[in-house]
PDB file as gemmi writes it, atoms N, CA and C in Angstrom:
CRYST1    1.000    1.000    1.000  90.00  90.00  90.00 P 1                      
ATOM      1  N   UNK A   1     102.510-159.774  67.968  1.00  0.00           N  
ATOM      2  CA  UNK A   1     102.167-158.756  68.934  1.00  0.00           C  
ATOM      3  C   UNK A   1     103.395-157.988  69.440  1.00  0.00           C  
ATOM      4  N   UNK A   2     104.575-158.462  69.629  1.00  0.00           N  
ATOM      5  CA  UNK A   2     105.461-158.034  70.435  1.00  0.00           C  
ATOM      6  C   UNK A   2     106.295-157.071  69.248  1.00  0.00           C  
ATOM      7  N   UNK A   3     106.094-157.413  67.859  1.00  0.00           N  
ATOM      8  CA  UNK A   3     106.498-155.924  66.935  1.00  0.00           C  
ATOM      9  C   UNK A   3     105.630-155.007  66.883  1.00  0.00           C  
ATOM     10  N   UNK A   4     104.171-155.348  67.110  1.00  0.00           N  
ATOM     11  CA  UNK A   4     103.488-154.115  67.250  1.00  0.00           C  
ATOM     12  C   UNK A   4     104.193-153.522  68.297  1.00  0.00           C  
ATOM     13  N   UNK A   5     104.533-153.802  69.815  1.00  0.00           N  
ATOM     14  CA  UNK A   5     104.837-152.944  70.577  1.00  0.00           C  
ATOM     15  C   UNK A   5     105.824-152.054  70.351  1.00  0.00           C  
ATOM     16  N   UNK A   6     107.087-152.724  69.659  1.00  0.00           N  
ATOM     17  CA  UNK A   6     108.320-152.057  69.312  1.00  0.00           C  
ATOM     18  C   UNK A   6     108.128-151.199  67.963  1.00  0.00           C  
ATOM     19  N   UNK A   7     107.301-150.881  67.407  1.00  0.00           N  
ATOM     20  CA  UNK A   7     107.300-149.649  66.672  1.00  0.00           C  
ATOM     21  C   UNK A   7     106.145-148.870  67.221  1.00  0.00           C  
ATOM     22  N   UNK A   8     105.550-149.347  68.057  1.00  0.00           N  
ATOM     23  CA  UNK A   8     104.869-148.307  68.926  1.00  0.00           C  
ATOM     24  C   UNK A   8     105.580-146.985  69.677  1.00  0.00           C  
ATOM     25  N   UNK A   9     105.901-145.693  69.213  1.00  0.00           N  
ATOM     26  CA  UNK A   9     106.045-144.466  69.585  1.00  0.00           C  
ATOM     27  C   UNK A   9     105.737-143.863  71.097  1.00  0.00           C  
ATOM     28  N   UNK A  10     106.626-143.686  71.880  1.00  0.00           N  
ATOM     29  CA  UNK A  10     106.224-143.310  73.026  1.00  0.00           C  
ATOM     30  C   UNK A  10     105.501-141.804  73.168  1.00  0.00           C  
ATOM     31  N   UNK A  11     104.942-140.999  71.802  1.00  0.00           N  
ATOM     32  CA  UNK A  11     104.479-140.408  71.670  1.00  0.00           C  
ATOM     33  C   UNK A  11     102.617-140.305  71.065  1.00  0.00           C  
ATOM     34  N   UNK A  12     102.630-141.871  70.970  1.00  0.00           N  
ATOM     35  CA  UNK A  12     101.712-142.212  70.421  1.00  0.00           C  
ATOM     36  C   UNK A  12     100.325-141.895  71.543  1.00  0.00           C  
ATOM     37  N   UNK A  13      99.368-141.771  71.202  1.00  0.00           N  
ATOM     38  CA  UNK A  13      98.340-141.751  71.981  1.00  0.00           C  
ATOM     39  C   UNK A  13      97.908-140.163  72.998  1.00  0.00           C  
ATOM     40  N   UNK A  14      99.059-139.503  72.321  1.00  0.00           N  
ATOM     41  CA  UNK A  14      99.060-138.264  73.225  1.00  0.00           C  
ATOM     42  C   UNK A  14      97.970-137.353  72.536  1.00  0.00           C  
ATOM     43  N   UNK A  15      97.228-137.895  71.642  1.00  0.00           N  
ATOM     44  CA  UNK A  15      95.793-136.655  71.317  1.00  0.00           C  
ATOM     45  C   UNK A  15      94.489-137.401  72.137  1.00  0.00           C  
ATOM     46  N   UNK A  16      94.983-138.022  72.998  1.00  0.00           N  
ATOM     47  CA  UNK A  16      94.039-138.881  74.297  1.00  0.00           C  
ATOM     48  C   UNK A  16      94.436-138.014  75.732  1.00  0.00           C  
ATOM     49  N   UNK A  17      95.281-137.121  75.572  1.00  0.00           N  
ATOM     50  CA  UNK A  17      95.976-136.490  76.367  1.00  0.00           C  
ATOM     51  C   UNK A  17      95.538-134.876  76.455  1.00  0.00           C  
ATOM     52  N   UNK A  18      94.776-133.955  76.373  1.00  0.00           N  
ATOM     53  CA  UNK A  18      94.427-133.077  76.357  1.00  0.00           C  
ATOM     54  C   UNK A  18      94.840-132.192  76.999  1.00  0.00           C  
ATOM     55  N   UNK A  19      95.010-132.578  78.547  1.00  0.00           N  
ATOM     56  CA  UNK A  19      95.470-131.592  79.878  1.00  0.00           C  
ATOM     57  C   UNK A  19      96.432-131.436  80.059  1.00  0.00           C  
ATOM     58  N   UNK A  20      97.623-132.304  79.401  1.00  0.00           N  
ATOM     59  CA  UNK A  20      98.713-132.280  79.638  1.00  0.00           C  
ATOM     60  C   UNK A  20      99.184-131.094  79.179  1.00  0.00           C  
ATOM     61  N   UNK A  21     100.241-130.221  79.492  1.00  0.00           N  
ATOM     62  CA  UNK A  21     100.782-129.284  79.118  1.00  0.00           C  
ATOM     63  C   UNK A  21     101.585-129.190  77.773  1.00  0.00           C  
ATOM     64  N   UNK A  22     102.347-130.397  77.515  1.00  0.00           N  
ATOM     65  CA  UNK A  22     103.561-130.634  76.822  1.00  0.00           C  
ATOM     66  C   UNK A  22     102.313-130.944  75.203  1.00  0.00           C  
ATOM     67  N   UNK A  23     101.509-131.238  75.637  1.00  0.00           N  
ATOM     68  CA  UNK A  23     100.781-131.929  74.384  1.00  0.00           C  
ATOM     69  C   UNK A  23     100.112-130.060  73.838  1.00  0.00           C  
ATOM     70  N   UNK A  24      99.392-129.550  74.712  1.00  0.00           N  
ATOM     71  CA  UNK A  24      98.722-128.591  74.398  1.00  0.00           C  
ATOM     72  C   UNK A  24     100.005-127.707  73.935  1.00  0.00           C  
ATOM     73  N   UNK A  25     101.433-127.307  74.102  1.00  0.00           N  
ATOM     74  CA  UNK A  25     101.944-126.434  73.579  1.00  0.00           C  
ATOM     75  C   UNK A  25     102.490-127.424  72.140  1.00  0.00           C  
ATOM     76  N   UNK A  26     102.405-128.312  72.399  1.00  0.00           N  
ATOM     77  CA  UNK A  26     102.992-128.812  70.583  1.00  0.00           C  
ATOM     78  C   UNK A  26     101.929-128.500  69.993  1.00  0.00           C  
ATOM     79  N   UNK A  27     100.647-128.501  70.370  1.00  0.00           N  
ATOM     80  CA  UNK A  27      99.441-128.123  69.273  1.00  0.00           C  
ATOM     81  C   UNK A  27      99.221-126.651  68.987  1.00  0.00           C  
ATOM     82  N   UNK A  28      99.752-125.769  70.032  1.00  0.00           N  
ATOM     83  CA  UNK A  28     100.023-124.629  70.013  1.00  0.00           C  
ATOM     84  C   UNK A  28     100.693-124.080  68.933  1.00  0.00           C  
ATOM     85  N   UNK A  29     101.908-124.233  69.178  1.00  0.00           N  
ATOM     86  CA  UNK A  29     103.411-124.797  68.355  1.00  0.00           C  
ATOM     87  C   UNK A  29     103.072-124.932  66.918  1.00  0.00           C  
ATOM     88  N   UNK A  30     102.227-125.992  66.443  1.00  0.00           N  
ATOM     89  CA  UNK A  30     102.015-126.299  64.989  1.00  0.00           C  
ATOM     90  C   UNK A  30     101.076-125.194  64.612  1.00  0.00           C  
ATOM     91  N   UNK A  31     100.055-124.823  65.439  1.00  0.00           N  
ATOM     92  CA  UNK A  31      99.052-123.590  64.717  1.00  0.00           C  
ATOM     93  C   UNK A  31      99.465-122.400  64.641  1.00  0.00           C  
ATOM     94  N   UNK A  32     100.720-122.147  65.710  1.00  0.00           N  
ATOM     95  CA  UNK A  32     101.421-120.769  64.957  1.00  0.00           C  
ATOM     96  C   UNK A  32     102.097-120.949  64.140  1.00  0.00           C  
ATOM     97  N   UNK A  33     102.760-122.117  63.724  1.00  0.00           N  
ATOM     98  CA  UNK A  33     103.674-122.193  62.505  1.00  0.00           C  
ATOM     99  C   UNK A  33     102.734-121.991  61.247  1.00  0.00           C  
ATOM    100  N   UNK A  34     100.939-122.663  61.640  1.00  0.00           N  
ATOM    101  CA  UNK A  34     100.613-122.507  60.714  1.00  0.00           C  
ATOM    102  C   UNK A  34      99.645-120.796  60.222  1.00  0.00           C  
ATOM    103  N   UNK A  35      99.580-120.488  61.231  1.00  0.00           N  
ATOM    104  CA  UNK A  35      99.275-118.762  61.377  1.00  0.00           C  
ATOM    105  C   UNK A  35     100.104-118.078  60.786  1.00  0.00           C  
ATOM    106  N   UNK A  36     101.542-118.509  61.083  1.00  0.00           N  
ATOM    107  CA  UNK A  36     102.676-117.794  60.590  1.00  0.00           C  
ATOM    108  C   UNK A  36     102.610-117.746  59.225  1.00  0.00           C  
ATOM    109  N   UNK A  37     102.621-119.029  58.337  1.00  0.00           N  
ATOM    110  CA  UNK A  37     102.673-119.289  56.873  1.00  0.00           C  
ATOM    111  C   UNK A  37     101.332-118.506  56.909  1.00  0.00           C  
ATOM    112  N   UNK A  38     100.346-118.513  56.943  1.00  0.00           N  
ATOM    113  CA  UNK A  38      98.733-118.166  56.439  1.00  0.00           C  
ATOM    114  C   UNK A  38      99.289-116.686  56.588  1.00  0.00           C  
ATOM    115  N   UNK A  39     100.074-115.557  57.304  1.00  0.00           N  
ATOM    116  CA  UNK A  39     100.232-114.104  57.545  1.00  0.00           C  
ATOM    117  C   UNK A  39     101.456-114.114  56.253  1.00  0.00           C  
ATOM    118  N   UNK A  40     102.399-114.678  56.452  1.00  0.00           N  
ATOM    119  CA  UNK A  40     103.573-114.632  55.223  1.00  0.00           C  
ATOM    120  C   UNK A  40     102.419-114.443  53.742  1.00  0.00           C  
ATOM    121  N   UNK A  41     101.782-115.315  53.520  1.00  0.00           N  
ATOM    122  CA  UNK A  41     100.904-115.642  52.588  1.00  0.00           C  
ATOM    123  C   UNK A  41      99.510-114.780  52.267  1.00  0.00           C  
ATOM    124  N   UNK A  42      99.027-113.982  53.226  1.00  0.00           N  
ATOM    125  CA  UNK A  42      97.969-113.120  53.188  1.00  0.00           C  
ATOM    126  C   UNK A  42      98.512-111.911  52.152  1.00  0.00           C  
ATOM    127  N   UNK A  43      97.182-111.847  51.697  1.00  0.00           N  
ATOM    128  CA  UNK A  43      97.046-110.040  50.869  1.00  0.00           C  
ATOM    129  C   UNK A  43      97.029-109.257  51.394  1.00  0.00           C  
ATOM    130  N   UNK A  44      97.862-108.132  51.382  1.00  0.00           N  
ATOM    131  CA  UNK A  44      97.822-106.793  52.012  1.00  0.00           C  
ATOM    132  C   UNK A  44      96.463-106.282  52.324  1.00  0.00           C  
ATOM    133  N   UNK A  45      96.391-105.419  53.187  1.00  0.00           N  
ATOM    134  CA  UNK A  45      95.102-105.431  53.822  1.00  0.00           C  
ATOM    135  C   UNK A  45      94.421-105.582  55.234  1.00  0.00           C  
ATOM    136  N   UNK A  46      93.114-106.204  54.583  1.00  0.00           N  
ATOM    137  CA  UNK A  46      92.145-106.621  55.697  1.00  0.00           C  
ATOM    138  C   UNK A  46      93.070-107.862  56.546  1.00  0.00           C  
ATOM    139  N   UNK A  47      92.948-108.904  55.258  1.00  0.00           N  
ATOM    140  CA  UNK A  47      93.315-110.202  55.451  1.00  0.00           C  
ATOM    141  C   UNK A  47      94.627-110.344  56.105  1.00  0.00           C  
ATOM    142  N   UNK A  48      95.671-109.582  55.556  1.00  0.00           N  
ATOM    143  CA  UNK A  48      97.140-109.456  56.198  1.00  0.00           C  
ATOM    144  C   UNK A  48      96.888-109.203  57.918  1.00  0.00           C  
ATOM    145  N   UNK A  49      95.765-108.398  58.055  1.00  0.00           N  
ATOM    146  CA  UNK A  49      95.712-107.173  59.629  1.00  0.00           C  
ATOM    147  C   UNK A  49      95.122-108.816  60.292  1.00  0.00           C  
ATOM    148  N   UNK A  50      94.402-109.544  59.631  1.00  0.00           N  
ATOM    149  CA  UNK A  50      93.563-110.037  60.997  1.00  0.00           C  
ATOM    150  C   UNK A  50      94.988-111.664  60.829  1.00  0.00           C  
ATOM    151  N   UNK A  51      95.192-111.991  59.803  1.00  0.00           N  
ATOM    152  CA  UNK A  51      95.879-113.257  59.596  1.00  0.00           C  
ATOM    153  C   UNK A  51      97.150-112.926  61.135  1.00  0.00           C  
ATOM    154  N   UNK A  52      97.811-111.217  61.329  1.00  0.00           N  
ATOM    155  CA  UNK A  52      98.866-111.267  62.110  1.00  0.00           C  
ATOM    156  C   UNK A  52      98.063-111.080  63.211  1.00  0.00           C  
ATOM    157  N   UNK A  53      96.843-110.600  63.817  1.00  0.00           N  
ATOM    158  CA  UNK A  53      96.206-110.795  64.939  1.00  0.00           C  
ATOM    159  C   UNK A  53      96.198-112.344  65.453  1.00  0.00           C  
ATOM    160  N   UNK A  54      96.119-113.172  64.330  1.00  0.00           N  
ATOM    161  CA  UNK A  54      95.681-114.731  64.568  1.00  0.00           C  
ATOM    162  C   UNK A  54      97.130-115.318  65.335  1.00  0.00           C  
ATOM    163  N   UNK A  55      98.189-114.935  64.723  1.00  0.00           N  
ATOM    164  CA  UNK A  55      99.496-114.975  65.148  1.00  0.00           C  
ATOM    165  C   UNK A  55      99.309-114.726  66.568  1.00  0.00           C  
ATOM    166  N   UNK A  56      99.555-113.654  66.750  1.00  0.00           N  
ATOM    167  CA  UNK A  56      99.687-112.840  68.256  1.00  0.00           C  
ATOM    168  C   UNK A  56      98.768-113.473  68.967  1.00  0.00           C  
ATOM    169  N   UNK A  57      97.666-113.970  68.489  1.00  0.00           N  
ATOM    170  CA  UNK A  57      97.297-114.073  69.869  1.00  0.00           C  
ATOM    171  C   UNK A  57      97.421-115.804  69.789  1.00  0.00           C  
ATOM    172  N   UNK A  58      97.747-116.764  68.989  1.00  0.00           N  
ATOM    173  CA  UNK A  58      98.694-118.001  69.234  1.00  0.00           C  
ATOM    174  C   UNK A  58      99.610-117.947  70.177  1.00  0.00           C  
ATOM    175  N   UNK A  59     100.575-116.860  69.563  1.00  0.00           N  
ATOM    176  CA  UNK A  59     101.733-116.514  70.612  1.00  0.00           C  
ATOM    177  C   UNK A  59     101.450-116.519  72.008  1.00  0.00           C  
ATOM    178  N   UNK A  60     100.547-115.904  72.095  1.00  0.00           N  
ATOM    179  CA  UNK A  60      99.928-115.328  73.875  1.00  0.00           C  
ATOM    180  C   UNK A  60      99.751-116.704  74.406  1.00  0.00           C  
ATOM    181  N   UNK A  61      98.521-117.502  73.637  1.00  0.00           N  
ATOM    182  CA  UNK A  61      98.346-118.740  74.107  1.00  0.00           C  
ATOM    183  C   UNK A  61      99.423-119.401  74.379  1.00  0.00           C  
ATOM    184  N   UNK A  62     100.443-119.882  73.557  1.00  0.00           N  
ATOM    185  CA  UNK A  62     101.521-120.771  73.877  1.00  0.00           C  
ATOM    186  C   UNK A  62     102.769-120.059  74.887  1.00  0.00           C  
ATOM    187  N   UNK A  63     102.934-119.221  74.909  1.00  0.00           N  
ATOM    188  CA  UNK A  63     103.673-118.189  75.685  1.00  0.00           C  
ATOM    189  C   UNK A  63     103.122-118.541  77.267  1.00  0.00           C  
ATOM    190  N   UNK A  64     101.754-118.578  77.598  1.00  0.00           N  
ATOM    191  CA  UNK A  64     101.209-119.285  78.869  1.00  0.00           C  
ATOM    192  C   UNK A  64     101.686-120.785  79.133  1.00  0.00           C  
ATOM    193  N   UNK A  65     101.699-121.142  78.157  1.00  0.00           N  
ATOM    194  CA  UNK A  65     102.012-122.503  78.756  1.00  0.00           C  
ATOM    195  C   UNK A  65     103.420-122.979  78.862  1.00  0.00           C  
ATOM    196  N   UNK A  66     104.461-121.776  78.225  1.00  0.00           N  
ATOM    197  CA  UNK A  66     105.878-121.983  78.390  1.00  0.00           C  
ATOM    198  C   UNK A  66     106.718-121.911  79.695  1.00  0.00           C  
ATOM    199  N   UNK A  67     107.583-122.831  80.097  1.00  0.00           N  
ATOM    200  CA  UNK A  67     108.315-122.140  81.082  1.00  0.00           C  
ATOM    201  C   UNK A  67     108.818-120.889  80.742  1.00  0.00           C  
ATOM    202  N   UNK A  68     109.575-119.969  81.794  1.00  0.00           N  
ATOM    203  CA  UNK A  68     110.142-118.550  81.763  1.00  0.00           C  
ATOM    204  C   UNK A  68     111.346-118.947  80.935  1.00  0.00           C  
ATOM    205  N   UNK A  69     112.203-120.139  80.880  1.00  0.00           N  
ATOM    206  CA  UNK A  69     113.062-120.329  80.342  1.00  0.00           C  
ATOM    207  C   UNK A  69     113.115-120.419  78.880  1.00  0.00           C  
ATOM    208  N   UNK A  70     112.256-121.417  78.087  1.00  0.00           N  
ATOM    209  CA  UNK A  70     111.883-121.543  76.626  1.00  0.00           C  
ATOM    210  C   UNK A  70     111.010-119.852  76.353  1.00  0.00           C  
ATOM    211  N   UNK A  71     110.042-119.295  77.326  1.00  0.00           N  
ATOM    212  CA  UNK A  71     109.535-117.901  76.834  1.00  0.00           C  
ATOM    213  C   UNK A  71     110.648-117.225  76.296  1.00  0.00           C  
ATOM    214  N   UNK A  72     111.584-117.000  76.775  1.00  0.00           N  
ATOM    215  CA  UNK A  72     113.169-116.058  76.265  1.00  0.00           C  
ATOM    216  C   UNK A  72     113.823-116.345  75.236  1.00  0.00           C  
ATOM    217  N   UNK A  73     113.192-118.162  74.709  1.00  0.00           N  
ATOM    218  CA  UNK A  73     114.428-117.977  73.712  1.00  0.00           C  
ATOM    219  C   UNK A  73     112.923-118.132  72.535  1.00  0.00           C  
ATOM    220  N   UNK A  74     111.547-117.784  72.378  1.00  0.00           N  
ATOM    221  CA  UNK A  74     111.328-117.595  71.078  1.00  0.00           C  
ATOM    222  C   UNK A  74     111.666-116.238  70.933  1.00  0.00           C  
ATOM    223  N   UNK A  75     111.291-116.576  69.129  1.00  0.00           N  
ATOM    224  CA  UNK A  75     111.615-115.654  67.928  1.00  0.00           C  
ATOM    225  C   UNK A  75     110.711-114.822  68.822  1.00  0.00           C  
ATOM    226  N   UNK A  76     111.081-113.475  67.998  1.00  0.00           N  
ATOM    227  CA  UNK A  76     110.299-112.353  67.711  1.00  0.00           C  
ATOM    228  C   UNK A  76     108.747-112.329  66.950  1.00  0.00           C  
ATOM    229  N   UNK A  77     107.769-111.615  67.253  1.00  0.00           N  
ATOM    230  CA  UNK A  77     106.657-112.022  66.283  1.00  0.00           C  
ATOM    231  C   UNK A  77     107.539-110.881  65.036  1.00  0.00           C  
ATOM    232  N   UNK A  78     106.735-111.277  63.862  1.00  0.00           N  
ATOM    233  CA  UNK A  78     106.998-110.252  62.645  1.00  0.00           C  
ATOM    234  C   UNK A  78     106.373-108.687  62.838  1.00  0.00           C  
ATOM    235  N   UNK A  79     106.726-107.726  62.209  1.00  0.00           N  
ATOM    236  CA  UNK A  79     106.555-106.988  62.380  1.00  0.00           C  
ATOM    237  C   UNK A  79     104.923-106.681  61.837  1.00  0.00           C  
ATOM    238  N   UNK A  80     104.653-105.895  62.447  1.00  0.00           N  
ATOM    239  CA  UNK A  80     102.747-105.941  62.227  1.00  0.00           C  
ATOM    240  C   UNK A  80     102.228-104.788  61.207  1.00  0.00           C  
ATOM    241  N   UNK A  81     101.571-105.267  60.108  1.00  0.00           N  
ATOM    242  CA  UNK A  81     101.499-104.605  58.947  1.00  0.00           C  
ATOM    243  C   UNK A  81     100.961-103.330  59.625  1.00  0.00           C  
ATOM    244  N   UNK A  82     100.821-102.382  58.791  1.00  0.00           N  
ATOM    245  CA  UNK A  82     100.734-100.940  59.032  1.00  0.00           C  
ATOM    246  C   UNK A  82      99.313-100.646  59.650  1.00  0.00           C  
ATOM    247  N   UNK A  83      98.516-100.959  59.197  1.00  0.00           N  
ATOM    248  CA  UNK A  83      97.149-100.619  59.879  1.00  0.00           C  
ATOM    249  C   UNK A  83      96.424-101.852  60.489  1.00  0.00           C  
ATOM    250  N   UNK A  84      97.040-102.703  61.139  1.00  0.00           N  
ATOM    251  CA  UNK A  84      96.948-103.399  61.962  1.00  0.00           C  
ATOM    252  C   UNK A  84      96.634-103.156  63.638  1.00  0.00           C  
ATOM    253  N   UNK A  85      97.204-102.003  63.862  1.00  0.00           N  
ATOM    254  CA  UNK A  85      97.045-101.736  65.094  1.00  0.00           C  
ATOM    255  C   UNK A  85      96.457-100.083  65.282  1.00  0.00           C  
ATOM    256  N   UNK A  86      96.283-100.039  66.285  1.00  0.00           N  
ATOM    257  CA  UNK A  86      95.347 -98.428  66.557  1.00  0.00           C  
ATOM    258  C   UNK A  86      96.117 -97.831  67.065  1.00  0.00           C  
ATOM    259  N   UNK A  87      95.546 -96.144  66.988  1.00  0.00           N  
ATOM    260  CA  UNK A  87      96.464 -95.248  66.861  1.00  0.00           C  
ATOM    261  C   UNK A  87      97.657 -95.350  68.094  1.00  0.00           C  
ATOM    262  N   UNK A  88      97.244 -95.338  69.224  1.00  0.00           N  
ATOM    263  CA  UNK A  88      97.824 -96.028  70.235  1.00  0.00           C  
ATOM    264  C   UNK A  88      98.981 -96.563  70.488  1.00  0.00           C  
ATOM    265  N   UNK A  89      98.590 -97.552  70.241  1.00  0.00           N  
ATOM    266  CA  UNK A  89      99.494 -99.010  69.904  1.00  0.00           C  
ATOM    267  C   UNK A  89     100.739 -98.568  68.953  1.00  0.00           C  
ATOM    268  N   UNK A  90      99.915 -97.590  67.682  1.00  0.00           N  
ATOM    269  CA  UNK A  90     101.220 -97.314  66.499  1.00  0.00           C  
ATOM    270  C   UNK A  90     102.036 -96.084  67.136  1.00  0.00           C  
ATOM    271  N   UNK A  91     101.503 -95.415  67.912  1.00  0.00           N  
ATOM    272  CA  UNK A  91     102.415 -94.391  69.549  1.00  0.00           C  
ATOM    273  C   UNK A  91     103.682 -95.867  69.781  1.00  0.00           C  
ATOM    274  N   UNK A  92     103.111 -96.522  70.524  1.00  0.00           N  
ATOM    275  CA  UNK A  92     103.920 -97.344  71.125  1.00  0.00           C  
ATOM    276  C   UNK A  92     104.861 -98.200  70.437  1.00  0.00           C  
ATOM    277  N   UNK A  93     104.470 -98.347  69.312  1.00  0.00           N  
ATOM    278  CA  UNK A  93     105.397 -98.890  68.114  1.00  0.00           C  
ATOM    279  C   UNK A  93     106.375 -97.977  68.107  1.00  0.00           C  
ATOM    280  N   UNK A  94     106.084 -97.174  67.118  1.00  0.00           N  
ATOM    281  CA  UNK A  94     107.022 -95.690  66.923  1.00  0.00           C  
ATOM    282  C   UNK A  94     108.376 -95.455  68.200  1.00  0.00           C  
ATOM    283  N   UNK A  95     107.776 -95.821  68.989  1.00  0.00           N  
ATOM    284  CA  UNK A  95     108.683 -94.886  70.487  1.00  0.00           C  
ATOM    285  C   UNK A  95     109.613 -96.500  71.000  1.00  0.00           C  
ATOM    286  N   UNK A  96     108.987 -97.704  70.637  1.00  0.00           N  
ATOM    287  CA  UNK A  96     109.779 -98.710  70.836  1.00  0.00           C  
ATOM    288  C   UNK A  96     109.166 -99.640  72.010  1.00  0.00           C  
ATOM    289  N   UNK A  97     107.774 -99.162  72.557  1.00  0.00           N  
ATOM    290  CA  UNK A  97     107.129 -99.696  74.364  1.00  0.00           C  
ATOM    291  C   UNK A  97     106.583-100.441  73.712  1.00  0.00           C  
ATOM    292  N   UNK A  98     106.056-101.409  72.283  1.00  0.00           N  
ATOM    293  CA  UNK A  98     105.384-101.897  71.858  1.00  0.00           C  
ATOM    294  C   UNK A  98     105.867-103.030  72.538  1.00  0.00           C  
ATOM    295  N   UNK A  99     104.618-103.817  73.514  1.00  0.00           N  
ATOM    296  CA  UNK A  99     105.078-105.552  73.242  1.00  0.00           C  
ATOM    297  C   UNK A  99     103.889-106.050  73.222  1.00  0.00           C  
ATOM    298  N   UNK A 100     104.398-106.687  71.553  1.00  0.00           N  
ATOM    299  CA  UNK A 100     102.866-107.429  70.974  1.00  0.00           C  
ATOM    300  C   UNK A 100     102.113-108.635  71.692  1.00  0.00           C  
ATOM    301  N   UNK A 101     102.907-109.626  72.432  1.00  0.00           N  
ATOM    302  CA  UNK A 101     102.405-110.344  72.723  1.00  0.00           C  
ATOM    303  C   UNK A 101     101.975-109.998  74.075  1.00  0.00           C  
ATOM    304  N   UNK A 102     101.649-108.818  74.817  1.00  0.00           N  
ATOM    305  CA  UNK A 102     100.888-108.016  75.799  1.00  0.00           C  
ATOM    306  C   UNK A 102      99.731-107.391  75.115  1.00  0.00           C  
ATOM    307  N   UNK A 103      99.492-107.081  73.989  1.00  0.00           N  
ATOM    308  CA  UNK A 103      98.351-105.863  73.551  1.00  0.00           C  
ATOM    309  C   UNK A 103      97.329-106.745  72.817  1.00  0.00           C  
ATOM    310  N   UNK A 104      96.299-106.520  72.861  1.00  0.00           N  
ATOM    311  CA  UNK A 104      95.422-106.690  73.325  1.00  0.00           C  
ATOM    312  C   UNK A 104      94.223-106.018  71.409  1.00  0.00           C  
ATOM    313  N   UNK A 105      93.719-106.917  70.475  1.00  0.00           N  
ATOM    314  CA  UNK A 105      93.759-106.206  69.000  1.00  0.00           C  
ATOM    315  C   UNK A 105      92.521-105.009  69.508  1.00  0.00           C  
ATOM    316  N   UNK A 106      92.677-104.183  68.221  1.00  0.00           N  
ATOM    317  CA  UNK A 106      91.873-103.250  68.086  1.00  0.00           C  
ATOM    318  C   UNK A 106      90.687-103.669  67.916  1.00  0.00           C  
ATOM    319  N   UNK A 107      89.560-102.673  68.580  1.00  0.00           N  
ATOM    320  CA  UNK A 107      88.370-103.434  68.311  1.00  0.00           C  
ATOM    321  C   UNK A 107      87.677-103.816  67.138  1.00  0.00           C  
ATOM    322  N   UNK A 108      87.835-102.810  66.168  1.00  0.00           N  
ATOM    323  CA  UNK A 108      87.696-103.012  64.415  1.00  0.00           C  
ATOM    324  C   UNK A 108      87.869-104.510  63.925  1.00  0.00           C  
ATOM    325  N   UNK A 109      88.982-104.711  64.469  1.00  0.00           N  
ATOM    326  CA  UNK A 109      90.045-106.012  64.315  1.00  0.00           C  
ATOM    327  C   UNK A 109      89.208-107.024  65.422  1.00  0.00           C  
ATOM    328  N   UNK A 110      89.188-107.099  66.520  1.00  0.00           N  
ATOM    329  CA  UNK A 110      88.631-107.658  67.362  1.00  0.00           C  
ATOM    330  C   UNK A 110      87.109-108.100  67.023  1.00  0.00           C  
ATOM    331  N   UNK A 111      86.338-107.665  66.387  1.00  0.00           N  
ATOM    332  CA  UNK A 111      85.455-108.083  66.188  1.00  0.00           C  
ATOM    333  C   UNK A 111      84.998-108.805  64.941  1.00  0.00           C  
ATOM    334  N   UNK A 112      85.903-108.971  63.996  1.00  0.00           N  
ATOM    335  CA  UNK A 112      86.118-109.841  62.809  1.00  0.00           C  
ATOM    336  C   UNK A 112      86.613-110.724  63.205  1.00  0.00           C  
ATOM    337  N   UNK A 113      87.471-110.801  64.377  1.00  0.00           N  
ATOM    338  CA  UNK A 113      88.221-112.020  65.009  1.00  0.00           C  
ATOM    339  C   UNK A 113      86.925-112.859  65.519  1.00  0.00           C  
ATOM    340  N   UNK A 114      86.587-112.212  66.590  1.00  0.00           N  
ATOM    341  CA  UNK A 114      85.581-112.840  66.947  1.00  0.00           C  
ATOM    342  C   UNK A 114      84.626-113.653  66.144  1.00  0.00           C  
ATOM    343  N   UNK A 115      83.906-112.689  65.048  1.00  0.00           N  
ATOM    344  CA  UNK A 115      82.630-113.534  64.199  1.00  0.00           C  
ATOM    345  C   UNK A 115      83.067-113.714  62.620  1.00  0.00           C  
TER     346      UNK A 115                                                      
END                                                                             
């Protein structure tokens, strides 16, 4: 019994842990890494437009649960394929006011997200 305890992980048991903060941004954490690969990996397109929506709005999620301190030091999101965003938005790109993890997808986009 007493080696079970000592290779017991003080990380162990934390998907019993739901509310905790620290648990919900590591799960965060792994699904944008894995959003990230699935957008690197998408076909130009449909699939590319909604795979970097899936991103962004990971980001948003885990971005809430960051302190102000760790918010500053992530990466950048990637840059957002060309018809990804509405006319708008590609204003705000262009001129430099773009911040993705504030905006909010197009509804075109938004509603493939959804269903």
């Amino acid at each position: 019994m007493p080696e079970r305890a000592a290779l017991r992980r003080p990380w162990h048991g934390a998907s019993d842990r739901h509310e905790e903060p620290a648990v919900a941004a590591l799960r965060l954490q792994r699904a944008e890494v894995e959003a990230l690969l699935a957008f690197r990996h998408a076909e130009p397109g449909d699939e590319e437009n909604l795979a970097w929506w899936r991103l962004q709005r990971l980001r948003c999620a885990r971005r809430a649960l960051l302190p102000d301190a760790e918010r500053a030091t992530l990466p950048s999101l990637p840059a957002p394929p060309a018809h990804a965003l509405s006319w708008w938005q590609g204003v705000k790109l262009r001129t430099g006011r773009l911040r993705p993890e504030e905006e909010a997808p197009p509804r075109f986009i938004a509603r493939r997200l959804e269903g």
